[in-house]
GUMI-652752 format. One record per residue: x, z, y of N, C-alpha, C in turn; residue in one letter. Coordinates in pm, whole numbers, plus 50000, padded with zeros to 5 digits. Layout:
REM residues N
@neast = X nup = Z nnorth = Y caeast = X caup = Z canorth = Y ceast = X cup = Z cnorth = Y res = A
...
This chain:
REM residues 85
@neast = 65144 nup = 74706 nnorth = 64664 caeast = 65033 caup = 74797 canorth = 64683 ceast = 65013 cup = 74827 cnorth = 64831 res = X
@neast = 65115 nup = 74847 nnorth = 64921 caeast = 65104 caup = 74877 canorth = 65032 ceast = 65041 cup = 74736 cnorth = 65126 res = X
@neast = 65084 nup = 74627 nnorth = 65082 caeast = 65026 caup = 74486 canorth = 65105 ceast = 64872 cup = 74517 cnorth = 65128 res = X
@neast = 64864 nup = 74542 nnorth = 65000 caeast = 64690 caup = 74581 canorth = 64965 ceast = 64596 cup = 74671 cnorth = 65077 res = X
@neast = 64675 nup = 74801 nnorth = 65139 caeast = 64647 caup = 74861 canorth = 65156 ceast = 64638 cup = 74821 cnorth = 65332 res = X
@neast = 64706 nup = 74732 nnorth = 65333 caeast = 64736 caup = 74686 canorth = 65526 ceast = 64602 cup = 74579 cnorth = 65492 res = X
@neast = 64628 nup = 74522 nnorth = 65451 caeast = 64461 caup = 74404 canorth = 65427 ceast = 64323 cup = 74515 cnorth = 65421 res = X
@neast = 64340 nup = 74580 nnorth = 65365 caeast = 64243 caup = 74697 canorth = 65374 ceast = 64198 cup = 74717 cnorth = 65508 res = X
@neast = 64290 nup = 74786 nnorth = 65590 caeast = 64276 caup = 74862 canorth = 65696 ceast = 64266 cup = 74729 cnorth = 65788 res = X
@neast = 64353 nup = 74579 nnorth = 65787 caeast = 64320 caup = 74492 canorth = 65843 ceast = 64158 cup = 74446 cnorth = 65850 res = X
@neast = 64111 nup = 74483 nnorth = 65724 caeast = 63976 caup = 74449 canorth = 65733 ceast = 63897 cup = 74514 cnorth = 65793 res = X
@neast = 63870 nup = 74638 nnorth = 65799 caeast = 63809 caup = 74756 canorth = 65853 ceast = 63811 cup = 74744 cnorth = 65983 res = X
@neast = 63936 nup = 74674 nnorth = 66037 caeast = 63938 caup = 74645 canorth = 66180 ceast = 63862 cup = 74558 cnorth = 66232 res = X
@neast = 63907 nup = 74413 nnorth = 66124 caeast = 63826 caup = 74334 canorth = 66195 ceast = 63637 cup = 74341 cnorth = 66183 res = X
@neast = 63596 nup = 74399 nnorth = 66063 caeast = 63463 caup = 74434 canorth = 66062 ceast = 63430 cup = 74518 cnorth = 66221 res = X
@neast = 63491 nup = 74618 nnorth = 66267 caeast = 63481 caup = 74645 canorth = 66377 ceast = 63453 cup = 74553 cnorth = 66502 res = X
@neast = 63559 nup = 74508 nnorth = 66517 caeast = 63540 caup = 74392 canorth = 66589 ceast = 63476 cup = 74337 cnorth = 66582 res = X
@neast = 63410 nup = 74248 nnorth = 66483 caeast = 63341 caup = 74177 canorth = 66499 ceast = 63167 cup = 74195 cnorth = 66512 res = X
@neast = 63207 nup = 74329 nnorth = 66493 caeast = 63039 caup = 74422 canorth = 66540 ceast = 63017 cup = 74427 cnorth = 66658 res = X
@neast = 63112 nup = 74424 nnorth = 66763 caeast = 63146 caup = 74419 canorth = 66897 ceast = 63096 cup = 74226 cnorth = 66960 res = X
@neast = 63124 nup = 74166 nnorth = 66885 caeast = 63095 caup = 74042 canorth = 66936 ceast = 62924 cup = 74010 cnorth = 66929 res = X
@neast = 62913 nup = 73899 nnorth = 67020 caeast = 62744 caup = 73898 canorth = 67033 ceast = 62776 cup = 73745 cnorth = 67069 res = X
@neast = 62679 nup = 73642 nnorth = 67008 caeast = 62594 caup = 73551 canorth = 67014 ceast = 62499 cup = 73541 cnorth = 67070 res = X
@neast = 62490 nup = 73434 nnorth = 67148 caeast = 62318 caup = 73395 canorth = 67260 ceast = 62290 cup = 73259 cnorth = 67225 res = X
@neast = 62217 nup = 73219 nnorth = 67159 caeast = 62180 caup = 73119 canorth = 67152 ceast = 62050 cup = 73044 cnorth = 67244 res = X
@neast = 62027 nup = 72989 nnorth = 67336 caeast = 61855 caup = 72977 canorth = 67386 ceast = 61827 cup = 72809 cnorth = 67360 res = X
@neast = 61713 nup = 72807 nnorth = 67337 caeast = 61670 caup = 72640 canorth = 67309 ceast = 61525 cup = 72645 cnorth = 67406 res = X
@neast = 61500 nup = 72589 nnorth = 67463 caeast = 61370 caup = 72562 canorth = 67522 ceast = 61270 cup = 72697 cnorth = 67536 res = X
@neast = 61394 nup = 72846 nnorth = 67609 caeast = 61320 caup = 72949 canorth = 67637 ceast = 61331 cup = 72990 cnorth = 67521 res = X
@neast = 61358 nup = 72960 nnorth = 67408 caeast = 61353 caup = 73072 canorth = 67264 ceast = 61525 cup = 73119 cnorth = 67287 res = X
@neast = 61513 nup = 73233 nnorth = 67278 caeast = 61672 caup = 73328 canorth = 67293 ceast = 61668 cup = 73360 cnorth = 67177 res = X
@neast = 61760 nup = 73399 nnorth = 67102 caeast = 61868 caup = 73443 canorth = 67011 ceast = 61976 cup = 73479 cnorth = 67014 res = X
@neast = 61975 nup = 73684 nnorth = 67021 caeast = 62114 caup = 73725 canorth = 67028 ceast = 62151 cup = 73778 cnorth = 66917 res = X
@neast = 62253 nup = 73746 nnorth = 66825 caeast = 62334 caup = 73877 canorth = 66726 ceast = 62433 cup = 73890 cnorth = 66737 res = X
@neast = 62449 nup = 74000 nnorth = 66680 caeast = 62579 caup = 74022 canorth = 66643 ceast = 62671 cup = 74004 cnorth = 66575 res = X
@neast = 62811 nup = 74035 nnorth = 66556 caeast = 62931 caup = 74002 canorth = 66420 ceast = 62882 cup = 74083 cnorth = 66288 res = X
@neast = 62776 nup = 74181 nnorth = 66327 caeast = 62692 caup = 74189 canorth = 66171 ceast = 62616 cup = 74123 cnorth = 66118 res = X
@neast = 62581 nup = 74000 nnorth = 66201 caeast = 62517 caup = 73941 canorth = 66157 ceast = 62315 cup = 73995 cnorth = 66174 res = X
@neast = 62341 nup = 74071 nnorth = 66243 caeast = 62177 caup = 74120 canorth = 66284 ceast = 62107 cup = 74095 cnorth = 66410 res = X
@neast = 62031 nup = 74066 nnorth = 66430 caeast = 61981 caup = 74034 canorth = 66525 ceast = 61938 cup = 74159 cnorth = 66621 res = X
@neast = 61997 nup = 74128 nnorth = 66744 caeast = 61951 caup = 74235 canorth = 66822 ceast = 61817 cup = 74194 cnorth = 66906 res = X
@neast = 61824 nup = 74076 nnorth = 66975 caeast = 61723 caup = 74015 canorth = 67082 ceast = 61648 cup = 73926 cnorth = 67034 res = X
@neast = 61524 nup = 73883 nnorth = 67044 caeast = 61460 caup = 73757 canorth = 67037 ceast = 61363 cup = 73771 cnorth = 67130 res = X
@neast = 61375 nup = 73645 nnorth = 67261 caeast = 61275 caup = 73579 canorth = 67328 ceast = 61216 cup = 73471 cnorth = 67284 res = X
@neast = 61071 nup = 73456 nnorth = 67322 caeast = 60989 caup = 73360 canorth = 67274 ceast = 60920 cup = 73326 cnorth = 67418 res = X
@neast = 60934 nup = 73178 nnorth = 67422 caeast = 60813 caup = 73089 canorth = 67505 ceast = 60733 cup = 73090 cnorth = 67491 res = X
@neast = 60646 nup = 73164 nnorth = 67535 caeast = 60473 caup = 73186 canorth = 67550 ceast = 60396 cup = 73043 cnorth = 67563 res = X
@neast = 60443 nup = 72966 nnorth = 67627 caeast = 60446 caup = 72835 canorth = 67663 ceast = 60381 cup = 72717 cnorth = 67550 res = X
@neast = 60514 nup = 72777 nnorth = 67444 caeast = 60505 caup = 72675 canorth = 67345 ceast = 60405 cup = 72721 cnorth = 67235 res = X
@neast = 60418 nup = 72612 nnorth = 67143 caeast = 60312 caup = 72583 canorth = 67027 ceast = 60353 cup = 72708 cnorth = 66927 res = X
@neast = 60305 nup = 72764 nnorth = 66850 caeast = 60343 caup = 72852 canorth = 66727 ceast = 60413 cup = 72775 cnorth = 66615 res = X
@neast = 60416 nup = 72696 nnorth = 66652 caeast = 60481 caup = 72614 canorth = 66552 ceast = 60617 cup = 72539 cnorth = 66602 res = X
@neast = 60622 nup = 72529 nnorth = 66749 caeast = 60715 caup = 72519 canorth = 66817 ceast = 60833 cup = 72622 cnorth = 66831 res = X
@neast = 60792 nup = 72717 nnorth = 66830 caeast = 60871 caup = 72873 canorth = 66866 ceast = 60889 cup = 72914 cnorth = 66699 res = X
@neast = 60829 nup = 72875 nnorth = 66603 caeast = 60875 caup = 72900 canorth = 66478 ceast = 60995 cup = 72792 cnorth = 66458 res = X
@neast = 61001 nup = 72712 nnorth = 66436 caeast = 61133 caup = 72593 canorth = 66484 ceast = 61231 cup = 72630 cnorth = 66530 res = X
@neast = 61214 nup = 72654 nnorth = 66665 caeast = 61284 caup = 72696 canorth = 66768 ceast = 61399 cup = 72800 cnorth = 66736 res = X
@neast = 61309 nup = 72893 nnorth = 66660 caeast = 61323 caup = 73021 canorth = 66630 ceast = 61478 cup = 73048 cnorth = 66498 res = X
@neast = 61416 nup = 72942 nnorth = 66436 caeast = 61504 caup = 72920 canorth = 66270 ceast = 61598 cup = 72877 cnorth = 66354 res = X
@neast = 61584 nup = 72722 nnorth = 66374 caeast = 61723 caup = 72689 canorth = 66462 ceast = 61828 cup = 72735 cnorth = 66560 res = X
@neast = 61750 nup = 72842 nnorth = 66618 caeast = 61853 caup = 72936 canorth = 66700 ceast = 61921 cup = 73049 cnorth = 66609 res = X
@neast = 61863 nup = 73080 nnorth = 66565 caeast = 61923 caup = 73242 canorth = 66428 ceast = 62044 cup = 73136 cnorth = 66343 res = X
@neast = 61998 nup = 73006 nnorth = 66292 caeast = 62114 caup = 72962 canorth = 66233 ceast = 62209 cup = 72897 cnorth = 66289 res = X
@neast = 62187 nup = 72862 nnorth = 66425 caeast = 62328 caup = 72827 canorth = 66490 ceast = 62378 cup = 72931 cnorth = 66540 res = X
@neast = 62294 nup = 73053 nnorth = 66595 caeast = 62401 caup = 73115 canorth = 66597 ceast = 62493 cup = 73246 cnorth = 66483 res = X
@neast = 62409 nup = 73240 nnorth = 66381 caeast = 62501 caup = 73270 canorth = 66266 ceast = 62653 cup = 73175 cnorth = 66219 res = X
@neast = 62617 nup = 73044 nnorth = 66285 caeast = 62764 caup = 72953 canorth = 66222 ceast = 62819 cup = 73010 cnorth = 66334 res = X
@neast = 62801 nup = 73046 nnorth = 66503 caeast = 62894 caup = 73070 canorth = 66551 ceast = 62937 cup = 73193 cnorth = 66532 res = X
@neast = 62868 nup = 73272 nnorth = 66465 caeast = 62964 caup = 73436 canorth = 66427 ceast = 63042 cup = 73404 cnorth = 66312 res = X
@neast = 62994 nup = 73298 nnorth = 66230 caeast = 63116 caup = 73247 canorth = 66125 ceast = 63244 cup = 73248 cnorth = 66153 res = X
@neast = 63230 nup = 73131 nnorth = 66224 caeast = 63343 caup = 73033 canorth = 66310 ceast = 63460 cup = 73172 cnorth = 66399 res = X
@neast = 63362 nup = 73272 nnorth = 66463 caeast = 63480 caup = 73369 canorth = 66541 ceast = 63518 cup = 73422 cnorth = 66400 res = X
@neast = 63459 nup = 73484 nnorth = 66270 caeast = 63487 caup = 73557 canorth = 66206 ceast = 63615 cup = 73466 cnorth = 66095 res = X
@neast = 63640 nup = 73353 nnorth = 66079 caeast = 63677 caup = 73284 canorth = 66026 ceast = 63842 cup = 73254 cnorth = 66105 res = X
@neast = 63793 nup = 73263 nnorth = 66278 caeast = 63928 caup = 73244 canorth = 66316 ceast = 63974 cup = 73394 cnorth = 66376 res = X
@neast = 63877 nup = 73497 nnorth = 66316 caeast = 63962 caup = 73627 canorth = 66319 ceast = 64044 cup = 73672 cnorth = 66184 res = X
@neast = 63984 nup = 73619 nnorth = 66058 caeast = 64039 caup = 73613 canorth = 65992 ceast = 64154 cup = 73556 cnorth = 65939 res = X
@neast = 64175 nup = 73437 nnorth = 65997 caeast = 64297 caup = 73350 canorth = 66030 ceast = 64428 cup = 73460 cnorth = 66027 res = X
@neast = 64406 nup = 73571 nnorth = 66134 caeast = 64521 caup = 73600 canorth = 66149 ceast = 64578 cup = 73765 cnorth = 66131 res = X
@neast = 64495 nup = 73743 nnorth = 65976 caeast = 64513 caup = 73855 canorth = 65896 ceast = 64651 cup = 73828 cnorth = 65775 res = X
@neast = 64733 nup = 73887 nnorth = 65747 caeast = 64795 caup = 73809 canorth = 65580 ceast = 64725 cup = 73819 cnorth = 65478 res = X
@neast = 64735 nup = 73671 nnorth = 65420 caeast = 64681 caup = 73672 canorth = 65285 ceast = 64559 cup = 73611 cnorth = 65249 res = X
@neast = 64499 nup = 73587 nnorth = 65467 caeast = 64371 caup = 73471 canorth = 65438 ceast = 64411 cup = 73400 cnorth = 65554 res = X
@neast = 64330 nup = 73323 nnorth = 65506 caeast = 64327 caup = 73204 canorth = 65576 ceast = 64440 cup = 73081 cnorth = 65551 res = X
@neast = 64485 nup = 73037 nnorth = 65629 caeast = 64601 caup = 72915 canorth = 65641 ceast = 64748 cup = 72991 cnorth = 65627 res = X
């Protein structure tokens, strides 16, 4: 039970943390920043480009950089007991 209860509070931590971390993604002037919540705080757009360009642009930046809040959250989780490897 006490196991239970350290994974608990292990978690709580790392949710913290990882609210603290931030992602930038930019592709051709389109920016994309979030966070370890997974929310987006920033988005720049190229005035430049096509509306259909910056819609593209746009998807592809939010989902790469969601795999990279994965990827930290995955190797923060690593080194919790009870997940990971």
């Amino acid at each position: 039970m006490f196991d239970k209860l350290k994974q608990i509070k292990q978690l709580k931590e790392l949710q913290a943390s990882l609210k603290k971390e931030r992602v930038e993604v930019e592709r051709l002037g389109v920016q994309v920043i979030i966070n370890g919540g997974l929310e987006v705080e920033e988005i720049t757009i190229n005035p430049s480009l096509s509306k259909e360009e910056q819609e593209k642009l746009l998807v592809d930046s939010i989902n790469e950089a969601i795999k990279k809040i994965q990827v930290i959250a995955a190797q923060k989780m690593s080194g919790i007991s009870g997940f990971g490897a």
